[in-house]
TIROMI-377975 format. One record per residue (C-alpha): residue number from 1; residue in three letters; x, z, y. Coordinates in nm, 2 decimals. Each point is the difference from the previous one (the first is absolute). Last residue first. Example, Ala and Ser with C-alpha at 12.3 -4.5 7.8 and 13.67 -1.06 7.14 Angstrom:
2
{atom 2; "SER"; {1.37; 0.71; -0.11}} {atom 1; "ALA"; {-0.14; 0.07; -0.34}} 
This chain:
85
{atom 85; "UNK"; {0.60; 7.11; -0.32}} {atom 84; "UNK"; {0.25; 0.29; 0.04}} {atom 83; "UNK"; {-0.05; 0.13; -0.36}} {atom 82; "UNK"; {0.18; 0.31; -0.01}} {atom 81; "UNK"; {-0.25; 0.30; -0.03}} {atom 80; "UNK"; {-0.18; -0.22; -0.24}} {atom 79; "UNK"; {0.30; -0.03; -0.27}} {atom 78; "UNK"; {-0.05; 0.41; -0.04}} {atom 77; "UNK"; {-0.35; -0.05; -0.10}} {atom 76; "UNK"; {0.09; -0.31; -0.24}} {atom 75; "UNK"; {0.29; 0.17; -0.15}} {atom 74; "UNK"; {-0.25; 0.24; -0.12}} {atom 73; "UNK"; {-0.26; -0.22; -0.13}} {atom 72; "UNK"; {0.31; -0.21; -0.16}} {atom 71; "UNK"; {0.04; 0.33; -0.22}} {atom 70; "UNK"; {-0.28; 0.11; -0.05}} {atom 69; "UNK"; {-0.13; -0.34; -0.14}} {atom 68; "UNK"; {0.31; -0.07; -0.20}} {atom 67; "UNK"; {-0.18; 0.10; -0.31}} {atom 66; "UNK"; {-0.26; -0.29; 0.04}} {atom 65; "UNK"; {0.30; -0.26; 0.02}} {atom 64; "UNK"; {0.10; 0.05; -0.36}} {atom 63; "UNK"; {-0.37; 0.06; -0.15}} {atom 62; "UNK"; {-0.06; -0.36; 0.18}} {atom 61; "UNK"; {0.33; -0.14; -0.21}} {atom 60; "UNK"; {-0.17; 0.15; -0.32}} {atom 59; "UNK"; {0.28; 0.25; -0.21}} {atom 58; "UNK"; {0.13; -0.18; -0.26}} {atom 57; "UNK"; {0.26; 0.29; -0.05}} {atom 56; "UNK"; {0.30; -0.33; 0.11}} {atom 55; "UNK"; {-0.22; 0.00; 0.28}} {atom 54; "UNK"; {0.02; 0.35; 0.11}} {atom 53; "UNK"; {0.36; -0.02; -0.07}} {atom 52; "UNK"; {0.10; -0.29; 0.17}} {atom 51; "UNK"; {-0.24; 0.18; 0.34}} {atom 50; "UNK"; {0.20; 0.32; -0.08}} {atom 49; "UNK"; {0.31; -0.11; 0.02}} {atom 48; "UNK"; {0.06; 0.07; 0.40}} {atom 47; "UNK"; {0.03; -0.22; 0.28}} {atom 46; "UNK"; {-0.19; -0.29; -0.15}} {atom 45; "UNK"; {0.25; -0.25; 0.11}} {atom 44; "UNK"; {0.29; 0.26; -0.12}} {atom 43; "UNK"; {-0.24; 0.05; -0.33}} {atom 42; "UNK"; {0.02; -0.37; -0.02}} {atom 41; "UNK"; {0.30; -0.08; 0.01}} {atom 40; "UNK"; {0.22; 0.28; -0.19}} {atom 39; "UNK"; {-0.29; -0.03; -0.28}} {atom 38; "UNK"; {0.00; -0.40; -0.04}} {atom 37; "UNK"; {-0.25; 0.03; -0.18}} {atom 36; "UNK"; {-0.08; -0.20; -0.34}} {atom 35; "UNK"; {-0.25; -0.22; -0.08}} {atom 34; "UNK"; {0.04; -0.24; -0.35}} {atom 33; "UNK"; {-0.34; 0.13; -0.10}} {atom 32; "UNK"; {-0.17; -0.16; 0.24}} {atom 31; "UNK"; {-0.38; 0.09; 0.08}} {atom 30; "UNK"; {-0.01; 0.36; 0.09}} {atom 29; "UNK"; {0.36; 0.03; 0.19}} {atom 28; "UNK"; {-0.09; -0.33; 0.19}} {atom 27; "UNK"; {-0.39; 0.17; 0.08}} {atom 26; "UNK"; {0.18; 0.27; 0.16}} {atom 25; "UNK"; {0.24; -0.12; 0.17}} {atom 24; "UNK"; {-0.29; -0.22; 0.19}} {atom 23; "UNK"; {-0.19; 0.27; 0.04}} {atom 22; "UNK"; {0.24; 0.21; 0.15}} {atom 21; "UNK"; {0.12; -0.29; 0.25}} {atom 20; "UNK"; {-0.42; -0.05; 0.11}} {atom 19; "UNK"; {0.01; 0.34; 0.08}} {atom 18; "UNK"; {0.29; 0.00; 0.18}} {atom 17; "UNK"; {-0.09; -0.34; 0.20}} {atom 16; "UNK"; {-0.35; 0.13; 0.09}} {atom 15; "UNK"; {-0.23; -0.26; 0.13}} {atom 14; "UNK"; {-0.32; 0.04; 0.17}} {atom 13; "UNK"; {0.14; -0.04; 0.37}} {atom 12; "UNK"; {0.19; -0.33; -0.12}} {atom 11; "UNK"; {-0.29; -0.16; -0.12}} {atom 10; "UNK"; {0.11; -0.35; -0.19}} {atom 9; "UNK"; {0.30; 0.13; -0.20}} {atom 8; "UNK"; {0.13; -0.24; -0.19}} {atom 7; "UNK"; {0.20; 0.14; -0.25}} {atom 6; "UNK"; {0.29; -0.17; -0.18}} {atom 5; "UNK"; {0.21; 0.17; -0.26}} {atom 4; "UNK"; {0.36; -0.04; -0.15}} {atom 3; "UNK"; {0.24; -0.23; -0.24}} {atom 2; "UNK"; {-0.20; 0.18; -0.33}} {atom 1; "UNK"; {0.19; -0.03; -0.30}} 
């Protein structure tokens, strides 16, 4: 049973907390055998199912993030025009 996870993050411009969060799901659906989702959970964490069910596919976590590029590249344009600072 695993009681949680500690990282220590020691550059905090370098680090990418959702990135870090798929591969750490994804390495505990790999290596235990006892893991199960929560589904309701996480896919309401996730937003959507499609991260569970990407990793349940053993699709890689940097395959994952790769195919949100257009997306986030979009948000990211329309996020500029609001940035005050």
């Amino acid at each position: 049973r695993c009681e949680g996870v500690f990282l220590h993050v020691v550059d905090r411009n370098r680090y990418e907390p959702v990135k870090s969060a798929i591969h750490m799901l994804s390495s505990a659906k790999r290596l235990f055998a006892s893991f199960q989702w929560r589904n309701s959970s996480i896919d309401r964490l996730a937003g959507t199912a499609k991260l569970r069910m990407s990793i349940d596919a053993g699709i890689t976590p940097e395959t994952i993030v790769e195919s949100w590029k257009e997306e986030r590249d979009a948000f990211g344009a329309v996020r500029l025009k609001y940035l005050l600072y």
